[in-house]
Structures are given as C-alpha cells and as structure tokens.
N, C-alpha and C positions, 0 to 999 in steps of 0.2 A: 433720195426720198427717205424720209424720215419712219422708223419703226417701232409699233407699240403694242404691247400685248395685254388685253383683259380678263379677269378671271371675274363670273359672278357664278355663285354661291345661293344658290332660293334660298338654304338656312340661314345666310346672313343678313336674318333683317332686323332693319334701324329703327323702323316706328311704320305703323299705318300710314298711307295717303292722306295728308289731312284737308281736306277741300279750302278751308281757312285759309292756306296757305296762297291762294289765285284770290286773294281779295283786290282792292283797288281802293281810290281815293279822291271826294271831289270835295275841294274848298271853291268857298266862294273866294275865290284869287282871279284876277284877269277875267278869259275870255270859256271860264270853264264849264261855269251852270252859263251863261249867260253867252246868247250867240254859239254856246258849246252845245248841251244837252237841251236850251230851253232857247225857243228861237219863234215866237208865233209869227205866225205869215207866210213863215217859210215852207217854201212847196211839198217839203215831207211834213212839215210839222201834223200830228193829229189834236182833236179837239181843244186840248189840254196844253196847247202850246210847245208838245216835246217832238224833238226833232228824231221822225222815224227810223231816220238814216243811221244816226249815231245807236238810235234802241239796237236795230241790228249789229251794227258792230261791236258794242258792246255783250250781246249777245255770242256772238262768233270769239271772242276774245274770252271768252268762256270766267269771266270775274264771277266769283259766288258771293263777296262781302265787299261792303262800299265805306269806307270809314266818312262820316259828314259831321258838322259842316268847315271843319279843320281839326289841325292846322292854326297856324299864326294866328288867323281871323277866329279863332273862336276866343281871342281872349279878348277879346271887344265887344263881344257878341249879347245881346238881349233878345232871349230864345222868342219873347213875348211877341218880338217886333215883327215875328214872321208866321204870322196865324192871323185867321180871322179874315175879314175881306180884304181883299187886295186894296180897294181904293183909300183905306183906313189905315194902310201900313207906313210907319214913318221912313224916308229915306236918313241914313246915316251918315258918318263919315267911318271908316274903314282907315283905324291906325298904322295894321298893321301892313297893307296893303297902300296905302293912301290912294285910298281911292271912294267911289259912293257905292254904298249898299241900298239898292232900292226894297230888300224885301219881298220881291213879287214874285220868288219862289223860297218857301217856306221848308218845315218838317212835313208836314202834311202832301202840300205837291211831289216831292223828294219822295216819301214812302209810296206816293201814287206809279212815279215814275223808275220805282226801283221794282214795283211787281210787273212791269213791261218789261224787265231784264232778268228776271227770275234771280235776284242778287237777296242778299241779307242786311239790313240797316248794322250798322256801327256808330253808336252816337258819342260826340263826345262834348262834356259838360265844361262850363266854365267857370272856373275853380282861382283864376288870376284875378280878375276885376270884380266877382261877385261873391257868394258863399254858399253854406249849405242848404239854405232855404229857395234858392231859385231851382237847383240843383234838382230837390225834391220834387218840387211843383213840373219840374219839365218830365220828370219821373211818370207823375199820378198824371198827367194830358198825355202821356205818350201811350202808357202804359194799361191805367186801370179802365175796367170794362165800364162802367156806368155810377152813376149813383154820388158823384161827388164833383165840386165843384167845378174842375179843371175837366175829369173827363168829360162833364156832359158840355160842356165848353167845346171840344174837341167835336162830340156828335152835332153841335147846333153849328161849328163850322164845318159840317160837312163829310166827316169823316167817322161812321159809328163801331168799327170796332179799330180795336185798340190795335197800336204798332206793332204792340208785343217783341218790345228791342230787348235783346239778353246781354249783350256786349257793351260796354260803356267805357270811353276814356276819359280819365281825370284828370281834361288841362292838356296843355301840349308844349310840348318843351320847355319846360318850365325855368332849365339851368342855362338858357340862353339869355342874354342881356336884351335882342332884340325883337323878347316876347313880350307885352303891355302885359307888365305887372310881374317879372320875372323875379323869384324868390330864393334866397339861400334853400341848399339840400334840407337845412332843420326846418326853418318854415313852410316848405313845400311837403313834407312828411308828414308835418302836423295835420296840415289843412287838409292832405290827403288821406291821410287816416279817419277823419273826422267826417270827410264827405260820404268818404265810403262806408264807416260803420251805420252812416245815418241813412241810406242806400237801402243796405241789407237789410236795416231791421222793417222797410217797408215791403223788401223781396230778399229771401236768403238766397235765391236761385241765380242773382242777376251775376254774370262775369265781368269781372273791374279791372280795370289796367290803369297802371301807378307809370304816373314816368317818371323814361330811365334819360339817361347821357339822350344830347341830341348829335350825338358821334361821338369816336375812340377817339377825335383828339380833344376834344375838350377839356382844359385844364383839370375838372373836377372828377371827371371819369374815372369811374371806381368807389371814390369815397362818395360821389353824388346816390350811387343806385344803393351801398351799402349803409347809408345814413337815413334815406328814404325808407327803407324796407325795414330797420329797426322800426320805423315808428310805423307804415302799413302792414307789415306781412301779414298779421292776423287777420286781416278786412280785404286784401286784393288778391285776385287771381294771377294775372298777368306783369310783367313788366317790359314797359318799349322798349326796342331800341329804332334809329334812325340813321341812315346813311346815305351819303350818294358817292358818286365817282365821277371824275373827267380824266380825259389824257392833260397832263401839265405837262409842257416845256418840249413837248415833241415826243415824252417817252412814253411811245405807245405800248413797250413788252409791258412797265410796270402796270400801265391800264389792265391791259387784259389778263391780267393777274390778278384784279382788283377782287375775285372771289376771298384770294386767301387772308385780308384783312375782313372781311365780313366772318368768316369765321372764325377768326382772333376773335372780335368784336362777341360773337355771339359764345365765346371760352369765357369769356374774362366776364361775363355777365351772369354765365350760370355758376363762375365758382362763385360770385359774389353772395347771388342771391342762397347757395346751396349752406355757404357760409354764416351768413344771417340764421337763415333755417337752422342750423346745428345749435347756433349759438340760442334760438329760442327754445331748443327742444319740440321741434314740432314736425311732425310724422307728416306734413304739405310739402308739397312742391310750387317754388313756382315757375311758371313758362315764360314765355318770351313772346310779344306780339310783335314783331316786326316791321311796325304800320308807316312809316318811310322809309322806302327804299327806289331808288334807280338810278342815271347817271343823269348828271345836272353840269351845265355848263357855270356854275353859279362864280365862280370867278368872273365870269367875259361881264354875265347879269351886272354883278358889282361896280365894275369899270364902266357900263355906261351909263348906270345914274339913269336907266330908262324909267323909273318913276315919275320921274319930274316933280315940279310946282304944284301944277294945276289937282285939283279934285273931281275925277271922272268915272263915269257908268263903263264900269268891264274894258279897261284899257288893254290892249296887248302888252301882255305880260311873262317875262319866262317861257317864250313860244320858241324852245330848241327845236331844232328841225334835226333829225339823227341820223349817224350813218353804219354802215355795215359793221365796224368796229362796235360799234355801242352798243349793236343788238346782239353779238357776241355776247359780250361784259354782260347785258341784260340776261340773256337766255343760259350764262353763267354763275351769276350771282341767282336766279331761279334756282338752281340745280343744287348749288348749295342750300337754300332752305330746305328744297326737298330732304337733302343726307341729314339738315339737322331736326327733320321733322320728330326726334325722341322728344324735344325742348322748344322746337320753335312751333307754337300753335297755330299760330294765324300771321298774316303778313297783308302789305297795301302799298302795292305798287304807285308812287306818288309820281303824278298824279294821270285823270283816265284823259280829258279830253284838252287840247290846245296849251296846259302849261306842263311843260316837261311833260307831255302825256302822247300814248301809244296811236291816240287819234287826234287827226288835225279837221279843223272845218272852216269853209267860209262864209261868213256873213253872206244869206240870201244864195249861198253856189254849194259845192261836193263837201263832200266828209270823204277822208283816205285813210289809209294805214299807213304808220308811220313802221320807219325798218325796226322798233321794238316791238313791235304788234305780233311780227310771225313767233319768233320763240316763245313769249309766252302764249298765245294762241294755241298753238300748238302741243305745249306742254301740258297747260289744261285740259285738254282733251285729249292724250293719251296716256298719262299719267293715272295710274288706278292699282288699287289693292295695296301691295306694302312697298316699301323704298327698301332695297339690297343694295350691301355696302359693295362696291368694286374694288379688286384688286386692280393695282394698276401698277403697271412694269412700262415710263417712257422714259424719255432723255430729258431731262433739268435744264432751265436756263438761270441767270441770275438776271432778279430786277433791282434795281435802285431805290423801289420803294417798300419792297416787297420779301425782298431775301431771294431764295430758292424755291425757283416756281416750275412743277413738271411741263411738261409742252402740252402736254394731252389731260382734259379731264373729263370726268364719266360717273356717270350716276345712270340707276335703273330700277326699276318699279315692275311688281309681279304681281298679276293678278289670277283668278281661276284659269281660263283661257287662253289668256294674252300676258304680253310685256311690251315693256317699251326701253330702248335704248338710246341715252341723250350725250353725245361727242361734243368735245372743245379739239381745235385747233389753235393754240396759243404761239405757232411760230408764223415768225411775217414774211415767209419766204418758200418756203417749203412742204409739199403735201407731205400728209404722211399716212401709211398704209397701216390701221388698225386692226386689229382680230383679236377677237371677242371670246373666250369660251362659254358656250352658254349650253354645254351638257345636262348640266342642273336643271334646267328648263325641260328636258323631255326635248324631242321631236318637235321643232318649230320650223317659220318659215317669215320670210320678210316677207311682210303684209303691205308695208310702207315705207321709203327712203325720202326723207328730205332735207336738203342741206341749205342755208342760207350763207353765200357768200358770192365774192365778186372782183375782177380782178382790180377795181379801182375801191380801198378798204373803207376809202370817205363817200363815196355813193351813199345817193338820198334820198328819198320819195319826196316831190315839194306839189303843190299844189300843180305847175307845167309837165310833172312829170311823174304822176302818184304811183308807180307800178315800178316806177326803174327799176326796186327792188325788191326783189319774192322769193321763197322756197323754191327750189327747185329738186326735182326727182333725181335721185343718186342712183343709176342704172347698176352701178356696178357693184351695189351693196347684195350680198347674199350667201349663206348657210347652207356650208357642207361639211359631212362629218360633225356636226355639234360645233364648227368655228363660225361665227359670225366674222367675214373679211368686207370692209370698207374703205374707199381712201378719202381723205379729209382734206379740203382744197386748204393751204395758209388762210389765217384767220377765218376761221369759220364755226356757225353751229349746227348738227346735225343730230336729225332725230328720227330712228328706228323702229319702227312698231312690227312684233313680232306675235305669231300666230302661231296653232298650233300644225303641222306639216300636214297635209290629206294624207288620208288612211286612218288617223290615228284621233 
C-alpha cells in the first residue's frame, strides 16, 4: 500500500473561491441546444420547449456561468439571425460544424433558459467574419434598458428587460486554421483591440476576454498571447486559454497527469501576459479565463470523418461516452484551477450537454450523468470560502508526457464552518493510505466521504446502463487527533467535506 502525507495550513491561502471557476459551455455543435437542453414534445419539456430533466441536472451539476453560443460556430454566426419570431428566422449552413443552424433557439430563449438554472450569460461576439459595428448593436439589444432602437427591438420581441451580460468573448480561437476567418496574432490584436475599446466606451464596466493559444502546443504559443496583448492589454480584462486531454497510445499514467501540463499552460500565460504588463507600465493585471477545458477524444473524432457530406439539423456529434479514468483527469484538472484561482478567474467546462459533455440525453427518452458529472458536481458544491495551498509529501512516478508526476494530488478550500478535502490517486494499481494534517482547522469532523472509482478504470454510464458509475461513501475516512486518515482506491477521485467536531 502506498503512503502520503498532507499538511494544510488555513494561512496558506492562494485566492478566494471564485464561483466563475464552475462555469460551462453550450455551442450550437451537434446534439447540444438541440434534442440537448431544447427538445419540445418532449415529456419533461416545459412551455418553452426546454427540457426539464436536463434544467435539473444542470442545476445539480452546480455550473454558475454558461459561455454561448461558441466556440467554432460563433465565427459564422449572425447574432440577427436568432431573435425575433421564430417562423421569420433564416436556417443557415454552419461552416464550422457543417451542419444547419435553424435558429429557433436564440439569445433571448438561451437567457430565458439560463434563469431556469440560476447560471450567468457569457457572451461571445464575432469578431472573424464581421466587425465592430455588429459587435455593438448585439451589445445595445442585449444590454440597454429601453429607448433605442435595438433595445426596444428586444422588448417588442418579447423580452423587456435587458440581459445585463458583463462577460464577453472576443472571437474564439482565433490562432487556429480551422476557425472561419482565423487571423495572424497582429491581425487578431488589432481587431481585438479595436472591438473592445469600441465596447467600453459604450460600458466601461463590461469584462473582455482577448484570445489566447487554443493549447500549449500550438506552434504560436507564447508569441500568439504576447503579440495579442501589446495591442489589447489596455481595453481587455481577461485572457483564454483552451485545453483538452485524452489517454494516447495506451499511456494511461501520462493521462492522469494531465493536471501538470494545465498548469504549465496557465505558468507560461501569466508570465506572458505579466510581461506585456511590465513592458507597458501598467499597475493592471490580467487573468486568465479558462473557457475550454475537459478531455476529448478528438483524435478517434478526427479519424472518423463523422461529419460527413451531407448538411444536417443537430447531427450526433463529438458524443464521448466517459470513463472512470477521465472523470479522474476531469475532477483533477478542476482542482488545479481551483490552486490557480490567484489568476485564473473564471473557467467553462466544454462542453454541458451530449458533446464531450457531463450530460447525455435521448431524443424523446432519459438524460443521465456521465462519469465527469460526479467530480465536478461535487466540487461545486462543497468548495467555498478560500482555496489553501497543500503540502504534500507522496512517491513520484515518471510520465512520458509529463516528466515527474507525484502519485497523489490535493487541494482544499476553508470556509467559516466547514472545509472540504479533494484526493487524486494517480497510481494504477495500488491504494494508498493518505493522512491529512488538518490541526489548522480547529476541531473538525468528516461530515462527508465520497470517492469515485471502480475496479474496471474504463467503466461508463451509457444510456443501458446510466448509474454503473457513482460516488461512493468512503466508510473509512475519519479524524483523530487533528489527522484526517483515508485510503484512496488506484485511480481514483475523492472528496471530503469537513465540519466542525460537536462541542465545539
């Protein structure tokens, strides 16, 4: 059995909770809005055509911010096309997808159907095929209270007060080739700059995110975010980054490693941007939105050319089915935003429903939880007050993709009350018995143990079989003398919630 010792420290804290960070993500890709969240007919659908079933799980899944309506598809996009009455909306073609966009859920249904989930809008503008003048106008119909042309547009479709969106992306990966209309870093700087000063001077208040690298390997990575931000820094808040992960080639240790390239990725972003910063003289900082992230089979996607020829309404698309391994990596890669929550503001787990997403549904039948659902489910909801940095004393392995990667990782959050305690098991073979010092804490007690793992590591939730995999209770987790002692099955995630002991 495997042995690891943790030390937390309540004065070691790294940054607040930042709620941002449990965001999500729905483009209009595949089966997402469509037969995903938006489904009339269907036996939960209410009035509005949104499907009840998924409202709750999304609710339970505890997302606070929905980044819309991309992604890829937003650089094809005419925001125009989707307001107004439905029977009046034109159907498109969807480049980036190739596929049809019928329009008949808009900004408007979207914000209808995001206050059924108690989430936040993330809009984001399109900045590849259009310019600063649509940009505005989707600004003043989202945004302004009455009295001009576009908002009272907005109240005569139905909708009379304003979205009031604070958050705004400019564009979406922009330094990709297989974005319609994808731009050298100078030209994307410019136009970024330009969009955004024209933004602010309608609201100074609104939050802008300039993209960054659409990953660490990107040829351009580095010089892309530092080329960018000479010409935005003074007009953006934010800058992206994007990532996913898969296991390649059978190496599962480097998979589940896959945190420590995420936080390379989010090193080498803030020296950049810290560096720009210096170089202008300016007493700003800027953060990091991290509005794709999760693991993606996108290699297998690749090889089968499942797009096809044809041009179709919501085709199954990018519909990973997950397994115990990935919800690992998932509820791993979480934990690191949480430690870098000093810099990373907000995040969006890509994407919520049926493509690469945490919920699956079937046309007319169930919506399930997919095995990424429980960790971040779970994190969302007991994650609260500040993120404390862990000391952490385990055995090392080496990955091939990765370097030197500890077996065990740990992060933890301290609130008034309460904490919470979040475990990796990174070996594929072996438990291992963890103990926690959590003296700093005062007098606690395990309020809650729950470990997600199994002893088949590709176990799946599929539509024959939605529950195979779940959290389960960790009987043997519990706090004596100030040691929190747990043991951690191989590959596994586990998460602790801590109270304060009776009496006290």
């Amino acid at each position: 059995m495997l042995r690891a010792h943790v030390v937390l420290d309540k004065q070691a804290v790294i940054a607040p909770v930042r709620r941002r960070t449990f965001g999500s993500f729905v483009e209009h890709l595949g089966r997402c809005v469509y037969t995903g969240i938006y489904e009339p007919g269907h036996p939960s659908a209410n009035d509005d055509g949104f499907r009840m079933d998924v409202v709750e799980l999304v609710r339970e899944l505890g997302s606070t911010t929905i980044r819309y309506p991309g992604g890829n598809f937003v650089s094809g996009f005419r925001w125009e096309d989707s307001v107004g009455p439905r029977e009046k909306r034109p159907v498109r073609r969807d480049p980036a997808w190739h596929s049809l966009e019928s329009n008949q859920v808009g900004l408007d249904e979207f914000a209808k159907w995001l206050k059924l989930t108690d989430a936040e809008l993330m809009l984001a503008v399109n900045v590849a095929t259009r310019g600063i003048l649509p940009a505005l106008d989707l600004l003043e119909y989202a945004n302004h209270p009455s009295g001009t042309a576009l908002s009272d547009l907005r109240i005569a479709n139905g909708t009379p007060d304003p979205h009031n969106v604070r958050m705004w992306c400019l564009g979406n990966e922009m330094d990709g080739p297989w974005q319609t209309g994808f731009m050298t870093a100078e030209d994307y700087g410019k136009v970024a700059a330009r969009t955004a000063a024209a933004m602010k001077m309608a609201d100074k208040d609104l939050e802008l995110v300039v993209c960054g690298s659409s990953g660490s390997g990107m040829p351009t990575f580095g010089d892309w975010e530092r080329t960018v931000l000479e010409h935005s820094y003074d007009h953006v808040d934010y800058v992206s980054c994007h990532a996913y992960y898969q296991e390649l080639d059978g190496d599962l240790g480097s998979f589940l490693a896959s945190a420590l390239d995420m936080d390379f990725f989010i090193d080498a972003v803030i020296a950049t941007a810290d560096h720009v910063g210096h170089k202008k003289r300016s007493t700003k900082k800027i953060d990091i939105s991290f509005d794709e992230w999760n693991v993606w089979y996108l290699k297998e996607h690749q090889e089968s050319g499942e797009a096809g020829h044809e041009w179709r309404h919501a085709p199954r698309q990018l519909e990973d089915v997950y397994t115990v391994a990935d919800a690992v990596v998932v509820g791993n890669l979480l934990m690191t935003l949480l430690k870098r929550g000093d810099r990373v503001a907000s995040a969006s787990l890509a994407q919520l429903v049926n493509v690469i997403a945490p919920i699956m549904t079937e046309p007319g039948g169930p919506a399930w939880r997919q095995t990424t659902f429980h960790p971040f489910s779970i994190t969302s909801r007991l994650a609260a007050g500040e993120v404390i940095r862990p000391v952490i004393e385990a055995p090392v392995y080496i990955t091939a993709r990765h370097g030197e990667a500890s077996v065990i990782d740990a992060v933890a959050t301290v609130d008034e009350d309460r904490a919470a305690v979040f475990l990796v098991n990174r070996d594929l073979a072996r438990t291992a018995r963890v103990t926690v010092d959590v003296r700093s804490l005062g007098p606690v007690r395990v309020v809650e143990a729950l470990t997600l793992a199994d002893p088949d590591v590709y176990a799946k939730n599929t539509l024959a079989e939605q529950q195979r995999v779940v959290p389960r209770p960790n009987p043997g987790a519990n706090v004596s003398g100030g040691v929190l002692t747990v043991e951690l099955p191989p590959v596994s995630w586990t998460a602790i919630a801590l109270g304060q002991a009776s009496g006290h």
